[in-house]
Biopython code that builds the backbone (N, CA, C, O; Angstrom):
import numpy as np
from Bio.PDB.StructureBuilder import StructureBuilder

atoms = [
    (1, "UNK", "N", (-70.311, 20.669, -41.848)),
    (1, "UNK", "CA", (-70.547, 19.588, -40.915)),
    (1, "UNK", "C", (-70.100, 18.246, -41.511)),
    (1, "UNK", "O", (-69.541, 17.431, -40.777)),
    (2, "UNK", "N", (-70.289, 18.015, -42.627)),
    (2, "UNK", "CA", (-69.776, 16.724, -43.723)),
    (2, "UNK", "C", (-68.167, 16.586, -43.446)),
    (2, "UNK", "O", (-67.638, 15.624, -42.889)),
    (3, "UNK", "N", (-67.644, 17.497, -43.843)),
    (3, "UNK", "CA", (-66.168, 17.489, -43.820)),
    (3, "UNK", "C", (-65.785, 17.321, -42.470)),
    (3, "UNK", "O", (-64.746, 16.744, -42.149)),
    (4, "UNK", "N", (-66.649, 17.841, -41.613)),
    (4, "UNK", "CA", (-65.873, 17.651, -40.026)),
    (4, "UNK", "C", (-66.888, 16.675, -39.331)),
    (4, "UNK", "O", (-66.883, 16.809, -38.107)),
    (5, "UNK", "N", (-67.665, 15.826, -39.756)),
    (5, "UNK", "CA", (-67.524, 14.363, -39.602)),
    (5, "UNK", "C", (-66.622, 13.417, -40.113)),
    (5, "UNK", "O", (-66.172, 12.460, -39.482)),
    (6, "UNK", "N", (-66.386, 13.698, -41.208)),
    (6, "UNK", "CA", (-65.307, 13.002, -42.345)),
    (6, "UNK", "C", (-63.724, 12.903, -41.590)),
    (6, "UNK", "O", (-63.098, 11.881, -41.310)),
    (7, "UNK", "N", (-63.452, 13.903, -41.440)),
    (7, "UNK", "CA", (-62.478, 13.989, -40.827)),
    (7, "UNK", "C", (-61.950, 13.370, -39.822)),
    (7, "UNK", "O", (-60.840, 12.859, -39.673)),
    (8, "UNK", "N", (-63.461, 13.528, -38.689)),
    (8, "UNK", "CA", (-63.479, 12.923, -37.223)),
    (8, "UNK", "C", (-63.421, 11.634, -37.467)),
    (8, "UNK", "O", (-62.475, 11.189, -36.817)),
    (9, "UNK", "N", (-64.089, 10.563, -38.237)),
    (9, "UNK", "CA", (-64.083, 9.436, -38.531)),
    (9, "UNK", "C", (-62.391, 9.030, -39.560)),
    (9, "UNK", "O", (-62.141, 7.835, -39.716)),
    (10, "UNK", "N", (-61.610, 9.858, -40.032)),
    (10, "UNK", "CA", (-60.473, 9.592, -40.098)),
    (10, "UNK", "C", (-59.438, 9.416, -39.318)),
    (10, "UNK", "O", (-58.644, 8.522, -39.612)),
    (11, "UNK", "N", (-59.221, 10.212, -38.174)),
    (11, "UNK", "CA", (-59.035, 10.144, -37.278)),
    (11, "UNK", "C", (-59.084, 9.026, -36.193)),
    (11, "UNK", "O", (-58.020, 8.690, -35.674)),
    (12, "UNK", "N", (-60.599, 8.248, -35.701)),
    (12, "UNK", "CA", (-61.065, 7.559, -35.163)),
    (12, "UNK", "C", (-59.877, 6.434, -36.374)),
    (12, "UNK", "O", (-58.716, 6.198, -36.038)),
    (13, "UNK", "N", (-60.248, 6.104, -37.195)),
    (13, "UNK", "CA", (-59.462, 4.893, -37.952)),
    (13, "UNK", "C", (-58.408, 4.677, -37.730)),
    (13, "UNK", "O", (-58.012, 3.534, -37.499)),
    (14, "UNK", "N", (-57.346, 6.132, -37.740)),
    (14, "UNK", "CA", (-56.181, 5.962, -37.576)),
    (14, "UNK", "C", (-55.421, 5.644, -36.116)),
    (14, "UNK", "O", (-54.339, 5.091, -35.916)),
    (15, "UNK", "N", (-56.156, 6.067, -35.399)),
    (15, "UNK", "CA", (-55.879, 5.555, -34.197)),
    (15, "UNK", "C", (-56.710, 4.290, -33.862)),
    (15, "UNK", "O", (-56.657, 4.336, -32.633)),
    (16, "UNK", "N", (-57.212, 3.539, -34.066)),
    (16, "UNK", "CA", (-57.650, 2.031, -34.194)),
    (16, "UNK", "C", (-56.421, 1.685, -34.747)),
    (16, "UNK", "O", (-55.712, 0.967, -34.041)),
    (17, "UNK", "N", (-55.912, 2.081, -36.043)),
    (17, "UNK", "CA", (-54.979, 1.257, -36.425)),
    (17, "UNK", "C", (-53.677, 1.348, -36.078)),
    (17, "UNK", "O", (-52.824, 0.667, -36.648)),
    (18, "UNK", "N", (-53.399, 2.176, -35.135)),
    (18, "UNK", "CA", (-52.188, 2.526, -34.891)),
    (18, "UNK", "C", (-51.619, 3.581, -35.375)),
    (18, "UNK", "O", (-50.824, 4.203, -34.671)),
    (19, "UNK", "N", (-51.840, 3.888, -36.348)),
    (19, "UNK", "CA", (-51.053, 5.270, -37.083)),
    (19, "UNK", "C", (-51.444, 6.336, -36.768)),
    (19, "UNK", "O", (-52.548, 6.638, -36.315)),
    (20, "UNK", "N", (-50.011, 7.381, -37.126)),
    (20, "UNK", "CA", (-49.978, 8.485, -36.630)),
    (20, "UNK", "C", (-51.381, 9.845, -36.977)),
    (20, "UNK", "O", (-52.119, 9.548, -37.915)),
    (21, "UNK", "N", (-51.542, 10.562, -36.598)),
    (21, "UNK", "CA", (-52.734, 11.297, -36.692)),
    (21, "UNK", "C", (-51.858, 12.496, -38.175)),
    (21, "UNK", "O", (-52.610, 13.039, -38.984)),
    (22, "UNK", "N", (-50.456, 12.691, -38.266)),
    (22, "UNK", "CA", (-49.591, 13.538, -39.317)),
    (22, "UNK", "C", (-50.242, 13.159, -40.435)),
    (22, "UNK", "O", (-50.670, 14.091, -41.116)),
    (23, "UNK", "N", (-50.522, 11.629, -40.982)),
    (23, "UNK", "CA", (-50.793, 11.078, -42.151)),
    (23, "UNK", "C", (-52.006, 10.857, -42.210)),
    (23, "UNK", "O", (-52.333, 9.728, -42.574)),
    (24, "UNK", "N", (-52.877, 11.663, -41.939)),
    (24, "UNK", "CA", (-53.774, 11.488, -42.700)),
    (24, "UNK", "C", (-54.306, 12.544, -43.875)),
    (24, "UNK", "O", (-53.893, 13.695, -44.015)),
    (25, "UNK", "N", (-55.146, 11.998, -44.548)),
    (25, "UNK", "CA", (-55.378, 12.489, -45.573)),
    (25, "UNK", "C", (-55.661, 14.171, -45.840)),
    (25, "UNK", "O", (-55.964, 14.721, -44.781)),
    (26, "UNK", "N", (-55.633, 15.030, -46.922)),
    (26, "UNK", "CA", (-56.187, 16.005, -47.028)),
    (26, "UNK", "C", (-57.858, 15.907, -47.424)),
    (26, "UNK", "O", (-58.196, 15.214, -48.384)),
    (27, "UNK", "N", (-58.547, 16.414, -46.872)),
    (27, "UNK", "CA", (-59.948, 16.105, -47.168)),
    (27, "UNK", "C", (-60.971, 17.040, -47.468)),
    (27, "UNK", "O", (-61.715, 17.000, -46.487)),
    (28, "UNK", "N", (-61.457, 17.929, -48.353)),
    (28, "UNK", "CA", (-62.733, 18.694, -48.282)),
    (28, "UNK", "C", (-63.936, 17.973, -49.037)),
    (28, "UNK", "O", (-63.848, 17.173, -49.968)),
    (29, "UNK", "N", (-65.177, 18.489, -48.356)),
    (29, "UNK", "CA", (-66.363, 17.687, -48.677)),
    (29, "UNK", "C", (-67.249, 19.122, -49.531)),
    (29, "UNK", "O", (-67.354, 20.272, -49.103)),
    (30, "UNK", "N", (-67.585, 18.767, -50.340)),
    (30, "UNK", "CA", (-68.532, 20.037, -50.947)),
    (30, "UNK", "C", (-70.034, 19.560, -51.556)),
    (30, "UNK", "O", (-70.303, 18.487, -52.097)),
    (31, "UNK", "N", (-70.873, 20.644, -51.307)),
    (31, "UNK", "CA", (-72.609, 20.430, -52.146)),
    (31, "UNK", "C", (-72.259, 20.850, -53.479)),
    (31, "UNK", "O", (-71.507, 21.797, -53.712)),
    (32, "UNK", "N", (-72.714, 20.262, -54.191)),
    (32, "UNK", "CA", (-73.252, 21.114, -55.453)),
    (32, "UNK", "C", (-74.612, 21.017, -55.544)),
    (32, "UNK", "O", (-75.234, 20.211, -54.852)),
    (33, "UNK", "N", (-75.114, 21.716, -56.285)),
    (33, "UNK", "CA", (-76.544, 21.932, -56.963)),
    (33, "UNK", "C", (-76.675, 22.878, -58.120)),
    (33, "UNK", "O", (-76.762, 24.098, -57.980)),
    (34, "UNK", "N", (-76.685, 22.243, -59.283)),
    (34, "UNK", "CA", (-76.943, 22.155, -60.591)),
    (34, "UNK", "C", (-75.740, 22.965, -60.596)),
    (34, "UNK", "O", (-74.880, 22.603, -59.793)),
    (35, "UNK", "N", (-75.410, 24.248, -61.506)),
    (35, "UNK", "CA", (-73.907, 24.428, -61.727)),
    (35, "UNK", "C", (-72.933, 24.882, -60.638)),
    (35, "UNK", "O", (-71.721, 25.003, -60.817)),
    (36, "UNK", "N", (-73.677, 25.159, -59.313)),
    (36, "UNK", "CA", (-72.760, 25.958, -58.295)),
    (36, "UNK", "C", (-72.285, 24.735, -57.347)),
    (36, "UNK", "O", (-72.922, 23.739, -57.005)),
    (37, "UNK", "N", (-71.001, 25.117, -57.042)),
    (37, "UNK", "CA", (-70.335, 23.932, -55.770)),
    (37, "UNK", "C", (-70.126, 24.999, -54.686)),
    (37, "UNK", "O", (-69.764, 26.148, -54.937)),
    (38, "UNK", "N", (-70.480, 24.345, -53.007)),
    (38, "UNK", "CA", (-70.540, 24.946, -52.208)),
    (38, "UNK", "C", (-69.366, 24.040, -51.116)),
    (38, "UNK", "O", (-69.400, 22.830, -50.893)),
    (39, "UNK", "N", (-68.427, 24.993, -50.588)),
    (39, "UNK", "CA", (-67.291, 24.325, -49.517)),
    (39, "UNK", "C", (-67.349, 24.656, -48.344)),
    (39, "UNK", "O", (-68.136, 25.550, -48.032)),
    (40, "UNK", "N", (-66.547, 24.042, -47.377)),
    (40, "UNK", "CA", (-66.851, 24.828, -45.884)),
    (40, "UNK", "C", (-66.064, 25.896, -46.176)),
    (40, "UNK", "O", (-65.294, 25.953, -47.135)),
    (41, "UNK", "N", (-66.265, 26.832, -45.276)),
    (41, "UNK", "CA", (-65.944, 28.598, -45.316)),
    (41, "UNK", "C", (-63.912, 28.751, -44.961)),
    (41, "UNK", "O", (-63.181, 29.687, -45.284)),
    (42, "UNK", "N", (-63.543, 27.487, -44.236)),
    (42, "UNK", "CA", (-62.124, 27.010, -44.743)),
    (42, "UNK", "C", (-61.702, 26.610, -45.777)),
    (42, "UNK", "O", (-60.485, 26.572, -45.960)),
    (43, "UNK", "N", (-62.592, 26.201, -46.738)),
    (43, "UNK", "CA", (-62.080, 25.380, -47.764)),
    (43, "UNK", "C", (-61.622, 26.352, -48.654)),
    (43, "UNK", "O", (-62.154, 27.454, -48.787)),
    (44, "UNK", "N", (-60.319, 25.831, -49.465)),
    (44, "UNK", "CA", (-59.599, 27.265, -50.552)),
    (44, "UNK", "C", (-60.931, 27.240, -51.355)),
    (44, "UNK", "O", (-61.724, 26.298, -51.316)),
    (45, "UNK", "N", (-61.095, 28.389, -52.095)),
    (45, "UNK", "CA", (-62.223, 28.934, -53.083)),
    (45, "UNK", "C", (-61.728, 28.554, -54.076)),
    (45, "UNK", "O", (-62.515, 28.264, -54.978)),
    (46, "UNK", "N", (-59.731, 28.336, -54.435)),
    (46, "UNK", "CA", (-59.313, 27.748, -55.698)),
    (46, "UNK", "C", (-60.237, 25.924, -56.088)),
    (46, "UNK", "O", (-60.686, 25.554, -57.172)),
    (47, "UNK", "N", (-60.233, 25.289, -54.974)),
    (47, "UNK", "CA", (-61.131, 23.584, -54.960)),
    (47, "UNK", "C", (-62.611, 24.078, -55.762)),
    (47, "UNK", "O", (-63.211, 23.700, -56.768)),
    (48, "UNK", "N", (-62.858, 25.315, -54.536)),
    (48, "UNK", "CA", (-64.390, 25.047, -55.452)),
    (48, "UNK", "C", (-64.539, 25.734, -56.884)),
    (48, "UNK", "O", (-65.384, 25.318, -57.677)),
    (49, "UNK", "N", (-63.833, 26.624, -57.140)),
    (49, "UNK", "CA", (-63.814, 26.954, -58.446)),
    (49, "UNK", "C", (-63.345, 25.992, -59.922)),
    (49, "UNK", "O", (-63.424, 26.267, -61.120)),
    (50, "UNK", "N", (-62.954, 25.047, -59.355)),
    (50, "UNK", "CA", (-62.286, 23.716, -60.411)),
    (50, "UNK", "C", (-63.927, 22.870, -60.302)),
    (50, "UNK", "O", (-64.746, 22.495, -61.140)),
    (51, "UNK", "N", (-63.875, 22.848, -59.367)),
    (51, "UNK", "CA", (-64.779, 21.496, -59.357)),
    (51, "UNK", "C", (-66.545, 22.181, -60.036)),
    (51, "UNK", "O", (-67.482, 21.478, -60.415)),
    (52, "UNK", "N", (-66.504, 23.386, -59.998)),
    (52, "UNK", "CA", (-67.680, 24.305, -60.488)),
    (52, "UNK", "C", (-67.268, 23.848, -62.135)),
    (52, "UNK", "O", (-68.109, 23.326, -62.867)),
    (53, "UNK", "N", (-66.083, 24.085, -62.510)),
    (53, "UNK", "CA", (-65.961, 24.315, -64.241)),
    (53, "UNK", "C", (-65.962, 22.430, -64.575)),
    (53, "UNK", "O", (-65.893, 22.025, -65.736)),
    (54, "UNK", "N", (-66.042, 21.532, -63.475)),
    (54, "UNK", "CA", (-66.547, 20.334, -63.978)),
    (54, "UNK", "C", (-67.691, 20.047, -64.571)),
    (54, "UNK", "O", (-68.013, 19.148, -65.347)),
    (55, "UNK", "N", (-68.278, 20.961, -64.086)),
    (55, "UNK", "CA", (-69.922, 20.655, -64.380)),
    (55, "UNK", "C", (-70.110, 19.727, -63.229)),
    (55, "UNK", "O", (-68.925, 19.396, -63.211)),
    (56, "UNK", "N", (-70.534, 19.161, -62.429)),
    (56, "UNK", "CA", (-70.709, 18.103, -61.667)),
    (56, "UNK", "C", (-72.088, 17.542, -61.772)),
    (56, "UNK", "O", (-72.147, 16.312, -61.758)),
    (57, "UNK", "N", (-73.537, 18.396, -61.905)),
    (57, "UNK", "CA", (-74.713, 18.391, -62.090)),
    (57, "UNK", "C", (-74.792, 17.395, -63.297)),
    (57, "UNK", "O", (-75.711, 16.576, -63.287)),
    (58, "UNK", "N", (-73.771, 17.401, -64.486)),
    (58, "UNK", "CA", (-74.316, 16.933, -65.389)),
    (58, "UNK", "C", (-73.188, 15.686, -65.896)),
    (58, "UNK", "O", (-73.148, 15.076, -66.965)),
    (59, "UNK", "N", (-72.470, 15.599, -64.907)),
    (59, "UNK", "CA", (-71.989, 14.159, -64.689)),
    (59, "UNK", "C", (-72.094, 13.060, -63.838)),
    (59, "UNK", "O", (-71.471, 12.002, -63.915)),
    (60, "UNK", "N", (-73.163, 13.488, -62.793)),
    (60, "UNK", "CA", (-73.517, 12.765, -62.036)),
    (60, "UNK", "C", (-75.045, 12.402, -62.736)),
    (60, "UNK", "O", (-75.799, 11.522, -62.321)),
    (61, "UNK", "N", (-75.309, 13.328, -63.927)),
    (61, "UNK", "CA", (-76.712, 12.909, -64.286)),
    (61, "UNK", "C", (-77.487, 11.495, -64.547)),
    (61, "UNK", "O", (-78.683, 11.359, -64.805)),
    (62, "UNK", "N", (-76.700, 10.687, -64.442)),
    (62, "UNK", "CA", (-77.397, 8.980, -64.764)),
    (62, "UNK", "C", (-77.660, 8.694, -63.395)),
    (62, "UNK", "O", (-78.785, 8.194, -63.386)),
    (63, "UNK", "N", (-77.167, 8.753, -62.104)),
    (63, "UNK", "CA", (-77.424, 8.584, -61.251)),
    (63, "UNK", "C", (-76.016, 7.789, -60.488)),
    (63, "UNK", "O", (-76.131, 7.329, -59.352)),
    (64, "UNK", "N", (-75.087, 7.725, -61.033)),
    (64, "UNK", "CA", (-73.973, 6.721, -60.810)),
    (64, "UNK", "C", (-72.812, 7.801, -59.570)),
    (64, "UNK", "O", (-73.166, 8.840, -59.013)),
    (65, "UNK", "N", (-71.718, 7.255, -59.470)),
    (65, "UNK", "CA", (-71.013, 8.052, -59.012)),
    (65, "UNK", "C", (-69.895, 8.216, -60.183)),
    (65, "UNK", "O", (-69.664, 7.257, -60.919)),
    (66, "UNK", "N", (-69.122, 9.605, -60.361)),
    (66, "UNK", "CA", (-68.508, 10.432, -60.800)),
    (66, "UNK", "C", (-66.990, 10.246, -60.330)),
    (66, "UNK", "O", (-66.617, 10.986, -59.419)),
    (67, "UNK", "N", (-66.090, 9.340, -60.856)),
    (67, "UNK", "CA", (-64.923, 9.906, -60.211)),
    (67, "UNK", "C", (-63.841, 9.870, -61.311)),
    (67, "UNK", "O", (-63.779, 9.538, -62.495)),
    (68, "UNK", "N", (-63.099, 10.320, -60.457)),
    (68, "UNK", "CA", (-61.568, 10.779, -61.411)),
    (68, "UNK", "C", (-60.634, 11.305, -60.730)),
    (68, "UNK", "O", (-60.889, 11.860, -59.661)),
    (69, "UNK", "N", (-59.281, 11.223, -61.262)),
    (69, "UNK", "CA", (-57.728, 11.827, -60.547)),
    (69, "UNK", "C", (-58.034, 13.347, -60.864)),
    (69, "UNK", "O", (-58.616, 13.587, -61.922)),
    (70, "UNK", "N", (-57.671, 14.436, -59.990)),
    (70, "UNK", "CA", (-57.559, 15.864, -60.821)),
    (70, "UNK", "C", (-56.075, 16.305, -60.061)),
    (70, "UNK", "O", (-55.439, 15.727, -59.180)),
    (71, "UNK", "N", (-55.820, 17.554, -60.778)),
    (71, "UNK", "CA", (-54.887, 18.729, -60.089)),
    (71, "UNK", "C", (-55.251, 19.961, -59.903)),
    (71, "UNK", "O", (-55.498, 20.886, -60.677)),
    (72, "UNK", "N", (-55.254, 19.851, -58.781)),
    (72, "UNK", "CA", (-55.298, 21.593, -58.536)),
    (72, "UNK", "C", (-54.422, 22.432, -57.874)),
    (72, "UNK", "O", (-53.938, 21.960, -56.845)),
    (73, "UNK", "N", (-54.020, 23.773, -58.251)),
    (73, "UNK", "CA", (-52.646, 24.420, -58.175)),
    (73, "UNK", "C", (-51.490, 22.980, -57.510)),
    (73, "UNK", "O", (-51.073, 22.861, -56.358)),
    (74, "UNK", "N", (-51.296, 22.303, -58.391)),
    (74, "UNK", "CA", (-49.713, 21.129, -58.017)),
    (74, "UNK", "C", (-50.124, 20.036, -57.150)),
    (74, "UNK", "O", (-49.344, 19.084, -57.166)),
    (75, "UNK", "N", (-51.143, 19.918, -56.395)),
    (75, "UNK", "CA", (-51.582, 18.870, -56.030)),
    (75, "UNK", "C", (-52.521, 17.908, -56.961)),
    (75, "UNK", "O", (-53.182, 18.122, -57.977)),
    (76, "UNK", "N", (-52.216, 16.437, -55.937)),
    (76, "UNK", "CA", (-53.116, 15.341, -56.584)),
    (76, "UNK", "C", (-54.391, 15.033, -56.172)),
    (76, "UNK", "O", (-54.262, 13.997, -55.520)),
    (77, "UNK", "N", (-55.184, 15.251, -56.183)),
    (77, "UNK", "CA", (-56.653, 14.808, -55.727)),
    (77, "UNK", "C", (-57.258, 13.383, -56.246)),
    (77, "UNK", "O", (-57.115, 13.197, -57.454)),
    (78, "UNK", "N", (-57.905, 12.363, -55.521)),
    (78, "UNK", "CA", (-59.075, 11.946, -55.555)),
    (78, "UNK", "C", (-60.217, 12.592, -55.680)),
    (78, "UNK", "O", (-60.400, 13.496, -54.865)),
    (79, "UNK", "N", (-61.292, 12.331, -56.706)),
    (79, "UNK", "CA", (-62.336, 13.505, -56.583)),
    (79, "UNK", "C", (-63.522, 11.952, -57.234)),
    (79, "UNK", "O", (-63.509, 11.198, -58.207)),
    (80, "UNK", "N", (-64.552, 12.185, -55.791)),
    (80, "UNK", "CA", (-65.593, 11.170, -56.548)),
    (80, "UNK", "C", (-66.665, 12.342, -55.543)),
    (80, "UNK", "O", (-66.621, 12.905, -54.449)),
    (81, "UNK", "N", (-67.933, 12.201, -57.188)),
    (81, "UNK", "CA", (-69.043, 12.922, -56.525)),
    (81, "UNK", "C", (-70.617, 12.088, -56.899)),
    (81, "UNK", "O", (-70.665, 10.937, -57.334)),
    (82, "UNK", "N", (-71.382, 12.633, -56.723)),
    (82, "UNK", "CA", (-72.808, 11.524, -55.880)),
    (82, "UNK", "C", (-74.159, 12.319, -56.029)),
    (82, "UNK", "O", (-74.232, 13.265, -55.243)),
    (83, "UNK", "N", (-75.166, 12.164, -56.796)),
    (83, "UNK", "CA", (-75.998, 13.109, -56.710)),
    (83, "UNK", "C", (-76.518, 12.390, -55.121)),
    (83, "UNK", "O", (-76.357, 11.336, -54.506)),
    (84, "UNK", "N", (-77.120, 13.507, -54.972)),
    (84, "UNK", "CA", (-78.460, 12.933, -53.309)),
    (84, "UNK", "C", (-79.814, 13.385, -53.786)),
    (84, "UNK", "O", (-80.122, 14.569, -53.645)),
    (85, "UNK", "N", (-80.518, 12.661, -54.256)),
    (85, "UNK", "CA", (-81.669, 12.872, -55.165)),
    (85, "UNK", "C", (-82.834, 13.663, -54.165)),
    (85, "UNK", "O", (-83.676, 14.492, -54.508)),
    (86, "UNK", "N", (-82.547, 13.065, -52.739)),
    (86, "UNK", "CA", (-83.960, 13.473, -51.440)),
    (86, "UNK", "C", (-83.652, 15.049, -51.220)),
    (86, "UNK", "O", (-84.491, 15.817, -50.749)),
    (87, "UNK", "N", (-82.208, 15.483, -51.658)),
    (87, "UNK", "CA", (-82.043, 16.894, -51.501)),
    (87, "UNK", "C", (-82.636, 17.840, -52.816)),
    (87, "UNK", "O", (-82.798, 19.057, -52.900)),
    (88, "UNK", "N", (-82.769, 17.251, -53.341)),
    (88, "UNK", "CA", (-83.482, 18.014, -54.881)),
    (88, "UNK", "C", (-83.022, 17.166, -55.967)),
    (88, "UNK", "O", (-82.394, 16.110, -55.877)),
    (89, "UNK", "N", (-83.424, 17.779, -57.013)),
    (89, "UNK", "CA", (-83.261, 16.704, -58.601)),
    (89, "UNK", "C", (-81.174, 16.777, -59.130)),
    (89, "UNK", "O", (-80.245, 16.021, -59.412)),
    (90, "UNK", "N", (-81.452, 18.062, -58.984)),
    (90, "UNK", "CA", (-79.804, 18.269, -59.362)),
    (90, "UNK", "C", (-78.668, 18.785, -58.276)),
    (90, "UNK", "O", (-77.895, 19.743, -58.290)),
    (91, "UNK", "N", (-78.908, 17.746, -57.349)),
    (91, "UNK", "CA", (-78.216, 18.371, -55.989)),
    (91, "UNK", "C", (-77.302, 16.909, -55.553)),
    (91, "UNK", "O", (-77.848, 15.807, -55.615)),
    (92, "UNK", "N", (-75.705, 17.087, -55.067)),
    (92, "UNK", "CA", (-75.217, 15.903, -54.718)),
    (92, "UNK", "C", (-73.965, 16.670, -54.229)),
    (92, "UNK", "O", (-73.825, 17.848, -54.559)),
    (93, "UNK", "N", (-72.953, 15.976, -53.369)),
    (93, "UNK", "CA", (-71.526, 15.705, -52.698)),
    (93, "UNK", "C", (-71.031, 15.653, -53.329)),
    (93, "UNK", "O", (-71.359, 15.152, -54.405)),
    (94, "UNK", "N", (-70.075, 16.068, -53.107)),
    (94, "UNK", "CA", (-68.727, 16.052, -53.680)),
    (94, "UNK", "C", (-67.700, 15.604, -52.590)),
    (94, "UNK", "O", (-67.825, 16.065, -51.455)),
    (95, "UNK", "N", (-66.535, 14.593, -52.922)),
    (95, "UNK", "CA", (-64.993, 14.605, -51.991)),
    (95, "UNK", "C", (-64.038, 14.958, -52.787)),
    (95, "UNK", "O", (-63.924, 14.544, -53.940)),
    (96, "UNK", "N", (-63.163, 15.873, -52.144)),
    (96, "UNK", "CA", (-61.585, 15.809, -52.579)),
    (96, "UNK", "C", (-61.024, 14.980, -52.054)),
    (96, "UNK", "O", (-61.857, 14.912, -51.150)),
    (97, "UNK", "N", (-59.958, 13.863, -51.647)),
    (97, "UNK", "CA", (-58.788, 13.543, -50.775)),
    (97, "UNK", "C", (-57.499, 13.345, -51.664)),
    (97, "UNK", "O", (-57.308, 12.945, -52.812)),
    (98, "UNK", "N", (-56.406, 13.966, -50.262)),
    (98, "UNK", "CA", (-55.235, 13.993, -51.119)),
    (98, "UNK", "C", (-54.533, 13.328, -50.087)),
    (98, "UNK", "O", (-54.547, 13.596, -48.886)),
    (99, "UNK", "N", (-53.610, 11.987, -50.972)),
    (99, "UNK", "CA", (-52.619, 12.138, -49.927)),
    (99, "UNK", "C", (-51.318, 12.881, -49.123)),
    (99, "UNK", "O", (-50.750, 13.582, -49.961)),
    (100, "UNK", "N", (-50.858, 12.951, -48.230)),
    (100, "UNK", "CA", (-49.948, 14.309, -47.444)),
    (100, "UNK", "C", (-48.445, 13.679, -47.589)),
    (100, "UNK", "O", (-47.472, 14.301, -47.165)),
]
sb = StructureBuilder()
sb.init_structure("model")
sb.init_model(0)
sb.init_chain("A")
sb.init_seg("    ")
for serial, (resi, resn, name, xyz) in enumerate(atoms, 1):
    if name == "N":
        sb.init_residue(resn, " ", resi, " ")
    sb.init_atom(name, np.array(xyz, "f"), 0.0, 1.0, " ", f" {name:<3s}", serial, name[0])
structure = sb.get_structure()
């Protein structure tokens, strides 16, 4: 549901601004909680298996946000992640975006 709000609200922007709906971004949204990352049931299993061997639980541990450039199989990613503390102690979001 994250990712396909995310999306919908990309969308909505790009047509406010005029631009074409082709360019927009690549986008998956994922949970983690403590070492496991969870994607929508579209999302490649190669994303969540990278972002699992980040550890994410224990880089989001100060409470800050987490980001960094990655690659996965030849692409470029944006990757910033977020604990959500009201969902449990070691539980937070994750984004990929790539540009197309």
């Amino acid at each position: 549901h994250l990712e396909e709000a995310l999306k919908h609200d990309l969308v909505e922007d790009a047509l406010k601004a005029g631009d074409s709906r082709t360019k927009l971004p690549l986008v998956y949204v994922f949970v983690f909680a403590g070492p496991r990352v969870y994607g929508a049931p579209v999302t490649p299993i190669v994303n969540s298996e990278f972002l699992q061997g980040l550890g994410l639980a224990a880089k989001t541990d100060g409470g800050g946000v987490f980001h960094q450039p990655v690659e996965i199989t030849g692409r470029a990613y944006g990757l910033a992640a977020r604990r959500t503390p009201k969902m449990g102690p070691d539980v937070g979001i994750a984004v990929l975006r790539s540009e197309i």
